[in-house]
C-alpha positions in Angstrom: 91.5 -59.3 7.6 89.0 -58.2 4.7 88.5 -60.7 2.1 86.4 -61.0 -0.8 84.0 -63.6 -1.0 82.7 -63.0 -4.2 82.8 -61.3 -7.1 79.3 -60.3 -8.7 78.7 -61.5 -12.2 77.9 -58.7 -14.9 73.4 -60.0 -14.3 74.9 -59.6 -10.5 76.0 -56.3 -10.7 73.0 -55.1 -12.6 70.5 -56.7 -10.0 72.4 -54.8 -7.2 72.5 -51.7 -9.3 68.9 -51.8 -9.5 68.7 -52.2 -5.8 70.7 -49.1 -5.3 68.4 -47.0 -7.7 65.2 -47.4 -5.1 67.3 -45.4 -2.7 66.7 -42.2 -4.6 63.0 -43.5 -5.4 62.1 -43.7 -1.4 59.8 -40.9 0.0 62.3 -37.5 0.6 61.5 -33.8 2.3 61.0 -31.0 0.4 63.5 -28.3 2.0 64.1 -24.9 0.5 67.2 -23.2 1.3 67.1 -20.5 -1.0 64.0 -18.2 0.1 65.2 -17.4 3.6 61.8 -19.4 5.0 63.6 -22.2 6.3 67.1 -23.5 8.1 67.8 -26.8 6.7 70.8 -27.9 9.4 72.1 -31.6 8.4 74.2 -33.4 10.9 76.6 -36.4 9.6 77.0 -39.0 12.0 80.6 -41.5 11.0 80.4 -45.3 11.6 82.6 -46.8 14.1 86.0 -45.7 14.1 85.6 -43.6 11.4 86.9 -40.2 11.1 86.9 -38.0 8.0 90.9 -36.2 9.0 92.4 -39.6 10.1 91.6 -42.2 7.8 94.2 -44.6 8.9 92.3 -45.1 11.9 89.7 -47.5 10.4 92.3 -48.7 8.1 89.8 -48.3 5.3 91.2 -46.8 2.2 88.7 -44.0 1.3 86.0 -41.9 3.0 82.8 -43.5 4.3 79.5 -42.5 1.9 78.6 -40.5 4.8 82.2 -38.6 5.0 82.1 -38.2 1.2 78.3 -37.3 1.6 79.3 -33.9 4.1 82.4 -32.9 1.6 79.8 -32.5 -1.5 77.6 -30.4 1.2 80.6 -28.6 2.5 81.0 -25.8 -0.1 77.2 -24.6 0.2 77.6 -24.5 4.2 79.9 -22.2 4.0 78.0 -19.6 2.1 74.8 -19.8 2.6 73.3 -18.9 6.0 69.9 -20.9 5.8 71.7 -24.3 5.4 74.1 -25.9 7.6 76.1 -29.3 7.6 77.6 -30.5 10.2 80.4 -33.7 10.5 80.7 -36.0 13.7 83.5 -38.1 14.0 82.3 -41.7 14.4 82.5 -43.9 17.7 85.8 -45.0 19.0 87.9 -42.4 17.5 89.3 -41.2 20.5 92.7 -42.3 21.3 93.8 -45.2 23.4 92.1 -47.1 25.3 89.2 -44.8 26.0 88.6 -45.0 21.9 88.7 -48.8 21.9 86.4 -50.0 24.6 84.1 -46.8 22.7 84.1 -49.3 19.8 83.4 -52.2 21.1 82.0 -52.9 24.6 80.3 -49.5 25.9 79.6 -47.0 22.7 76.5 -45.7 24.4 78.2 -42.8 26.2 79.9 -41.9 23.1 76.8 -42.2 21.2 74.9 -40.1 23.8 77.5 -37.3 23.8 77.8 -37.0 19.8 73.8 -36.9 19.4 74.3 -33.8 22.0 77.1 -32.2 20.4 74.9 -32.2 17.3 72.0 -31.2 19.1 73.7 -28.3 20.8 74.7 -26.9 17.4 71.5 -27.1 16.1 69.5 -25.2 19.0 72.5 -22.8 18.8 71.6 -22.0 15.0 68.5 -22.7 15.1 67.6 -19.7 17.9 70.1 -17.5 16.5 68.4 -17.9 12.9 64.9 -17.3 14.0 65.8 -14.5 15.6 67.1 -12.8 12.6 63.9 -14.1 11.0 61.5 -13.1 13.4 58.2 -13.5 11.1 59.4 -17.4 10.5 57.0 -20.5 12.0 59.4 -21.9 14.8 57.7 -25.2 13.8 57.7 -24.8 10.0 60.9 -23.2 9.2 63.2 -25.5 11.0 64.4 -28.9 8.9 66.9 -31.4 10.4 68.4 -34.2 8.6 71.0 -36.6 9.0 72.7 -39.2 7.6 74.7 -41.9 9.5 76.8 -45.1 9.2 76.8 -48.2 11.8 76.8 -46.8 14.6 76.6 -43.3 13.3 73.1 -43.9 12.4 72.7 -45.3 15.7 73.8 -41.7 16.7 71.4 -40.3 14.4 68.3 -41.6 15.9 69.8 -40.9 19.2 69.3 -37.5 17.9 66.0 -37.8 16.9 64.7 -38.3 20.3 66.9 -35.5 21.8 64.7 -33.6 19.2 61.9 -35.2 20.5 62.2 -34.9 24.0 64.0 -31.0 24.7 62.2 -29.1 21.3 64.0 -26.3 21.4 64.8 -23.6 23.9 66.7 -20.3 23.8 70.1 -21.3 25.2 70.6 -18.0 26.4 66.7 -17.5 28.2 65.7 -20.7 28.5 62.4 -19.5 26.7 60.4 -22.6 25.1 60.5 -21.9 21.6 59.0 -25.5 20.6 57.9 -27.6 22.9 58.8 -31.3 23.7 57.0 -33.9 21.4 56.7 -31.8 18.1 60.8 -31.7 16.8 61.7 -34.4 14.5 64.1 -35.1 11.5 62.8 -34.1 8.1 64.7 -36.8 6.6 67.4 -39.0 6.9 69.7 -41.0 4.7 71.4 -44.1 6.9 73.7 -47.1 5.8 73.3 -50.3 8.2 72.3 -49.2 11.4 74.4 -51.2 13.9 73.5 -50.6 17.3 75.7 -53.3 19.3 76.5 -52.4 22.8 73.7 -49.4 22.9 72.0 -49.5 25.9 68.5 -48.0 25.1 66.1 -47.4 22.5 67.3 -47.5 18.8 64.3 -46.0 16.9 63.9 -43.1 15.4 61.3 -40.2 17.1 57.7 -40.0 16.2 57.8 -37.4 14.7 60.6 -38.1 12.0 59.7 -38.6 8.6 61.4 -39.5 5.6 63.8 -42.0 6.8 66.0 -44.4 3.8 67.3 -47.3 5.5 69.8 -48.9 3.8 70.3 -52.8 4.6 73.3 -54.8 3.8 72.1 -58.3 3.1 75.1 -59.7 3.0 76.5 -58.8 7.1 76.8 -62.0 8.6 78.8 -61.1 11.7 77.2 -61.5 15.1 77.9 -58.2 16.3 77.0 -56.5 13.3 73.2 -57.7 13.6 71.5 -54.6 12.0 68.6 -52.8 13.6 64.9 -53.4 12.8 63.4 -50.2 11.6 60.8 -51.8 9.1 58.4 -50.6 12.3 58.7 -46.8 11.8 56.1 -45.3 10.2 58.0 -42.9 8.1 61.1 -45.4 7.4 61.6 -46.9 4.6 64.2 -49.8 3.7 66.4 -50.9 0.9 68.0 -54.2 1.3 71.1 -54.1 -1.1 73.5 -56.7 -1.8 76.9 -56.6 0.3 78.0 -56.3 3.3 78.4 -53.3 6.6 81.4 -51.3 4.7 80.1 -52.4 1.3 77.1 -50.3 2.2 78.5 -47.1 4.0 81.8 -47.1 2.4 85.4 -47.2 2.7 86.6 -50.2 0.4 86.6 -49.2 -3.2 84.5 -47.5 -5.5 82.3 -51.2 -6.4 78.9 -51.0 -4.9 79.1 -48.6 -2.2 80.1 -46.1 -5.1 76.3 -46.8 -6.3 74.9 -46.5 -3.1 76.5 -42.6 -2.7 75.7 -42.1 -6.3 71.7 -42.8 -5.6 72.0 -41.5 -2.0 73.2 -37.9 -3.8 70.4 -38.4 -6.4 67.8 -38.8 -3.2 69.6 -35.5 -1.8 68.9 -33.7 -4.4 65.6 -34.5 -5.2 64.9 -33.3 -1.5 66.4 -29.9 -2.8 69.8 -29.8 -0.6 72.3 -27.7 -2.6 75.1 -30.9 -2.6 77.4 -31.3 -5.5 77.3 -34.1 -7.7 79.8 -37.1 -6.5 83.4 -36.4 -7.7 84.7 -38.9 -10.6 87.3 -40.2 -8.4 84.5 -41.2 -6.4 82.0 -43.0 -9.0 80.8 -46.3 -9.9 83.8 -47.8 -11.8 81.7 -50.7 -13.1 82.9 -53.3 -10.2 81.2 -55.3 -7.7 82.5 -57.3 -5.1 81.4 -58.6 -1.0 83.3 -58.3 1.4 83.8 -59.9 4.5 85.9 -59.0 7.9 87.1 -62.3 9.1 89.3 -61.1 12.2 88.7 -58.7 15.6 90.8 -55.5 14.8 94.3 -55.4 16.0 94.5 -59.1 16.3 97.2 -59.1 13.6 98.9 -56.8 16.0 98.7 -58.7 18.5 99.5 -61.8 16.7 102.8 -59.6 15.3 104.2 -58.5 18.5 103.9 -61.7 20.5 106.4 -63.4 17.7 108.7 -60.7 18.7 112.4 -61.6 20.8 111.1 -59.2 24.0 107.9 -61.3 24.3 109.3 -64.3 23.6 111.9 -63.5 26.1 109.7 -62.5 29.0 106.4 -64.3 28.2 107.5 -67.8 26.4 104.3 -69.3 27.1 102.1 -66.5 27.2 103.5 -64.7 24.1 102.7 -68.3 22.3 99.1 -68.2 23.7 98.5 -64.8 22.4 99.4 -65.8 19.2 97.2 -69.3 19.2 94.7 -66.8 20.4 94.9 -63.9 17.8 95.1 -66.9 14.6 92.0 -67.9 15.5 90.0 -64.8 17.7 87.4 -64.8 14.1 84.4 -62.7 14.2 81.8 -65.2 15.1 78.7 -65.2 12.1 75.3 -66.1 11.9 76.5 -67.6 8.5 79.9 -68.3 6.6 79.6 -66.3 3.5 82.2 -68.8 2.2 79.5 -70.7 1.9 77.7 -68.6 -0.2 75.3 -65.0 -0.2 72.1 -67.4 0.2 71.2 -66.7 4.1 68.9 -63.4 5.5 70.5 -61.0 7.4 69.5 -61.2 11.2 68.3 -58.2 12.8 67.8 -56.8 16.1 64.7 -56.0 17.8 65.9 -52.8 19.5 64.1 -50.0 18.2 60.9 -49.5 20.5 58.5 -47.1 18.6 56.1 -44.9 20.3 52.8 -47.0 22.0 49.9 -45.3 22.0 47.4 -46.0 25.6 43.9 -46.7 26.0 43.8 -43.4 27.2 44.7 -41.9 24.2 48.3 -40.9 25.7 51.1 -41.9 23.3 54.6 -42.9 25.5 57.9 -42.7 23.8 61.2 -43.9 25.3 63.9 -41.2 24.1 67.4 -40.5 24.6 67.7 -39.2 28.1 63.9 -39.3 29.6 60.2 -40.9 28.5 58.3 -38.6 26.5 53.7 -38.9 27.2 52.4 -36.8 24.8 48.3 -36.1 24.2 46.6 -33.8 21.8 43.3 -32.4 23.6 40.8 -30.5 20.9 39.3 -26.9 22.5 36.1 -26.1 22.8 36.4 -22.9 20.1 38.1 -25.0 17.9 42.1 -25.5 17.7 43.9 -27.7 20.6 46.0 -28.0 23.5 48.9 -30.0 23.1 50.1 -31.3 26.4 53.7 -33.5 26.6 55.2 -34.8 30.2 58.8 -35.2 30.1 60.6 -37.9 33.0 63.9 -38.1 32.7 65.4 -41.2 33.4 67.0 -41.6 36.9 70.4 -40.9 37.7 73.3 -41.7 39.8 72.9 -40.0 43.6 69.0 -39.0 42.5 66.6 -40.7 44.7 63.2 -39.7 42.7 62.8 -38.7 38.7 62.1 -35.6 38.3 59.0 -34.3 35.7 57.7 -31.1 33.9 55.0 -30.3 32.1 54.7 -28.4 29.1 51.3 -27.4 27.3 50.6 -25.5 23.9 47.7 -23.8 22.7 47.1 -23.9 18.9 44.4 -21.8 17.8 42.0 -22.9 14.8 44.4 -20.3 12.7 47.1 -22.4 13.8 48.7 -19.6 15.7 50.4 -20.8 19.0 51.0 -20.2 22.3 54.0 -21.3 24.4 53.5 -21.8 28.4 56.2 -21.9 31.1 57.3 -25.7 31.6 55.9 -26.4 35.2 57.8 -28.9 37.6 56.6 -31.9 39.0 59.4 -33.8 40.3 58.4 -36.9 42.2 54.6 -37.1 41.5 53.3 -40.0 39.1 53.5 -39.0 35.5 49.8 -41.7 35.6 48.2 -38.9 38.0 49.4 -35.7 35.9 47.9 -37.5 32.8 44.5 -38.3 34.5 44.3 -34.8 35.8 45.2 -33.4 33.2 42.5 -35.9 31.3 39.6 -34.8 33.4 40.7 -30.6 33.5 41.4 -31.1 29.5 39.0 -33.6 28.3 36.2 -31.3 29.1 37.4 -29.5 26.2 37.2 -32.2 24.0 33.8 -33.7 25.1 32.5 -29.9 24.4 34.1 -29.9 21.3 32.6 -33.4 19.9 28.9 -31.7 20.8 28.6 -33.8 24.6 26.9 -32.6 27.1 29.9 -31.3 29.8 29.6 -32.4 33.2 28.8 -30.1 36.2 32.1 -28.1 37.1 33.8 -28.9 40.3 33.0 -26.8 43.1 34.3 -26.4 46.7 31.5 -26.9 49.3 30.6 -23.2 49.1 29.6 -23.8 45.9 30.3 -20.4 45.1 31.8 -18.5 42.0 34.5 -17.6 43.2 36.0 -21.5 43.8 35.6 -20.9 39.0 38.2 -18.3 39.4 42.1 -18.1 39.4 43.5 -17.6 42.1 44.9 -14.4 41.5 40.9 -13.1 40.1 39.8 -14.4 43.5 42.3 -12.0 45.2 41.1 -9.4 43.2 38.0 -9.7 44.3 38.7 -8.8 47.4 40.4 -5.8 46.5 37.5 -4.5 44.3 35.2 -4.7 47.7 37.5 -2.8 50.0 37.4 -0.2 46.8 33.7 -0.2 47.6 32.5 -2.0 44.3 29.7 -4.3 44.8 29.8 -8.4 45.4 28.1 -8.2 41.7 30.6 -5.8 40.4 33.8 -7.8 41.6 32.4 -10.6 40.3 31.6 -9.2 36.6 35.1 -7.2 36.5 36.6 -10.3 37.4 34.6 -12.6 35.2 35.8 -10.8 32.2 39.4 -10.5 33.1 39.5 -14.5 33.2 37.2 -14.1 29.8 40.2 -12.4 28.4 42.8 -15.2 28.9 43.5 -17.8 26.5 42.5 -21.2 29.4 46.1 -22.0 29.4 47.5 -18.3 30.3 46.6 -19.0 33.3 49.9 -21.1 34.3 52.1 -17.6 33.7 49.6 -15.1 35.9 51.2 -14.1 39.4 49.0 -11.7 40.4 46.3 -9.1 39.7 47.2 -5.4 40.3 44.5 -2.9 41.2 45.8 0.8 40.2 45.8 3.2 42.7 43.0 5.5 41.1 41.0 1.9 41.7 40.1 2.8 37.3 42.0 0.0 35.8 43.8 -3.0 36.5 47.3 -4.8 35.7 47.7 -8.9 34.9 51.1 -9.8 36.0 52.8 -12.6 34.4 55.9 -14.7 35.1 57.2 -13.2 31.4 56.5 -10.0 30.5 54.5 -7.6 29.6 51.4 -7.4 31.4 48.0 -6.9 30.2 45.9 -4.0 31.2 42.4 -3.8 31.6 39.9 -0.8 32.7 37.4 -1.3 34.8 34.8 0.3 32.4 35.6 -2.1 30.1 34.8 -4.4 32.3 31.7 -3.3 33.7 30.0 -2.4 30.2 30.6 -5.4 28.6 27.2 -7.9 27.4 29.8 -10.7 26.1 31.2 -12.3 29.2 32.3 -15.5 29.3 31.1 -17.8 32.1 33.5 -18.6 34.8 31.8 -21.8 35.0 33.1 -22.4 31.0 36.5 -22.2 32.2 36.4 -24.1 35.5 38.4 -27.0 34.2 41.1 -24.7 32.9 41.4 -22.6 35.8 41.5 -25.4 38.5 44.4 -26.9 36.5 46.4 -23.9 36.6 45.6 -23.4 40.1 47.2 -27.4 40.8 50.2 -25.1 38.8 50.4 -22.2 41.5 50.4 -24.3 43.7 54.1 -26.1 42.4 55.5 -22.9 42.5 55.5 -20.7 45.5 53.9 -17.4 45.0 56.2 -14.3 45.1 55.0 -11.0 44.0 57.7 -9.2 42.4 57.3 -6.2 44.4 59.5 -3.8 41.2 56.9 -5.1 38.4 54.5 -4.3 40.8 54.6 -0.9 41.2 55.5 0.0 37.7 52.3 -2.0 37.2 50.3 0.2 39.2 52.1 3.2 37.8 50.8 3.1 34.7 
């Protein structure tokens, strides 16, 4: 049963107005959907049992703020193709049973699978956008937001980390288009955050910024503890007076009509093309808190145990049911009753991203952990490196782990390398080998002196080389090129790669008039090289510079077994 527990006085209602107004005043993104430089993709997340087309099903009388917030979006959507909002239906609004244990004892599946219906949608549009806009910055050009109720915005940081730990990917190559660890919201606009019943982490990705939390202070139900998100870095949070529904919506048009009013102003400010709130959706002037006293259906169930069939069959139990239902009360931290004078309790369940004494930063996301390190290059720029461990699953007996590493240049141009597979080895062990191959990088880029490159006990060049340059070698000798030659010709093919490159190279392809040679690479194309080139050159890079590099790419190879592709082969020697 919804009751009123009190009606704010006129000084009341102007207090709680003014509480409202810092919503638009919080930190928002700047998007721009007008230019063509960007997709701004918004995804609405309802709150529990709350769905936009049945209403009835929350027995609320009006749309939520975050319903009403998608309709004002909804004309826009439709015609313009750099912006796109998207509507989830909220927890528990599928039928049956299935819907109401969603709602109350075991959301987090449903939570789960929402946060990857919206991501789907996104990495759908998303690829399909850039490539229409091939000059675009895959980093730079792509702005998410959301907005979310209860456990909508549970649903929405749920999606945050999907962000955060997947990037983005070509659905139909599988081609890493941003790598895990740099995919965040641009902004977000929640109303309570309830979490109850989720079984992981609550908080928002690292990477999201922008994030308006708004805080009923006046939810005094146990199960409606509201999440702690005073921790993010980028959140910021508005305590306003009233309670869950008064906050995200769905009672009347008292103070959860100010709350869309300033939530639309904040909108707006960020530059998304949403109408203005529609008059029969304003602030009429009233305010009043609410409180839900009863568990849903228990008038139902209360109803039909007075009737003549139960009565009939279950004397005593029908009765019991009833006793039960008069009294089954939400249990509260507090009995507003008793006045708006007690602080909302909160849950600690958002767990932000820890940074290591190694400098690693760990992250626990939706559906894996997410390490993440940023390693400064010796020519200026950085590698970026991210391990991803997904979290174990039924009938799998070790978690599974990739690898993913970006090169950003000092013009902040990029390159994308194959995700490499390390299932079963200890994420610890990739991160210190990955410190010692990568960290001479930095040490060289802070001015140390770098440490001796690792040789074999030969001691010998050749150990500085890829593996497929050490190959190569050997070719070059049976061509009857000297030890010095093979050496120089291959010394300045490895001078040519970007350190990282190496992790795509399958083999190096002698052509048949022994004048020029082929780099073959998982992706195509190849790179060509002629031997002149080679030879003539007075600028070669050391392979002792890039030992550190090269011996990290050979751990690489050695994850996946080399095949030479015999077809991209021979057209690479035909050429």
């Amino acid at each position: 049963m919804t009751e009123i527990v009190k009606r704010l006085s006129p000084a009341e209602t102007a207090a709680m107005s003014l509480q409202a107004d810092k919503i638009a005043a919080t930190p928002s993104p700047h998007v721009d959907t007008m230019s063509g430089k960007q997709l701004v993709f918004v995804a609405h997340f309802d709150g529990t049992n709350n769905d936009k087309d049945n209403v009835k099903l929350s027995g609320s009388a009006q749309w939520t703020n975050v319903a009403q917030l998608s309709k004002q979006m909804e004309v826009e959507s439709k015609r313009n193709e750099n912006f796109s909002s998207n509507y989830y239906r909220g927890v528990g609004t599928d039928p049956g049973l299935e819907g109401t244990l969603e709602a109350s004892i075991r959301p987090s599946g449903d939570m789960r699978e929402t946060a990857l219906l919206a991501y789907t949608d996104f990495q759908k549009q998303a690829t399909d956008w850039l490539k229409q806009h091939p000059d675009a910055n895959s980093t730079e050009s792509l702005k998410v937001l959301a907005t979310g109720f209860s456990r909508g915005a549970g649903t929405a940081a749920v999606f945050s980390q999907m962000l955060h730990e997947r990037g983005l990917t070509d659905p139909a190559t599988g081609m890493v288009i941003v790598p895990p660890g740099q995919l965040g919201l641009a902004g977000a606009m929640v109303f309570d955050p309830v979490t109850t019943g989720f079984d992981r982490n609550s908080a928002f990705s690292p990477e999201s910024k922008s994030i308006t939390v708004v805080q009923a202070k006046n939810e005094y139900r146990v199960p409606f503890k509201g999440v702690d998100h005073s921790g993010h870095p980028g959140a910021s949070v508005v305590p306003v007076t009233g309670n869950h529904c008064d906050i995200g919506g769905g009672y009347d048009n008292g103070i959860a009509a100010r709350v869309l009013e300033s939530s639309t102003a904040w909108m707006k400010k960020s530059g998304l093309p949403i109408a203005e709130v529609p008059p029969e959706r304003r602030f009429d002037g009233s305010a009043a808190v609410h409180h839900e006293r009863d568990l849903p259906k228990t008038a139902e169930a209360a109803q039909a145990s007075r009737s003549t069939w139960a009565r009939a069959i279950f004397p005593i139990g029908s009765r019991l049911v009833e006793g039960a239902a008069s009294v089954a009360d939400y249990p509260v931290t507090h009995d507003p009753k008793n006045g708006l004078n007690q602080p909302r309790q909160l849950t600690q369940s958002a767990s932000e991203e820890t940074r290591l004494a190694s400098g690693w930063r760990r992250f626990e996301a939706a559906e894996a952990t997410v390490w993440r390190k940023d390693f400064p290059s010796p020519g200026g720029g950085m590698v970026k490196a991210s391990l991803v461990e997904p979290y174990l699953k039924p009938g799998m007996n070790q978690r599974p782990l990739s690898m993913q590493l970006q090169s950003v240049r000092s013009d902040g141009s990029t390159t994308q390398h194959p995700a490499v597979k390390a299932d079963g080895q200890d994420p610890g062990a990739t991160m210190r080998t990955l410190d010692q191959r990568l960290g001479t990088g930095r040490r060289q880029a802070e001015g140390a002196q770098s440490p001796a490159p690792m040789q074999s006990s030969s001691a010998s060049n050749q150990t500085l080389l890829h593996p497929a340059l050490q190959s190569l070698q050997v070719q070059l000798t049976q061509r009857g090129y000297t030890p010095e030659q093979a050496n120089k010709i291959s010394a300045y093919a490895q001078s040519g790669l970007n350190p990282l490159d190496a992790a795509q190279l399958k083999q190096a392809a002698l052509s048949n008039d022994g004048q020029s040679l082929a780099l073959v690479f998982r992706d195509p194309p190849y790179k060509g090289i002629a031997i002149q080139d080679a030879l003539t050159s007075q600028a070669l890079q050391s392979p002792a510079a890039n030992a550190p590099f090269m011996e990290l790419a050979t751990q690489q190879q050695s994850q996946h077994q080399q095949q030479v592709d015999a077809p991209v082969l021979a057209q690479a020697r035909s050429r």
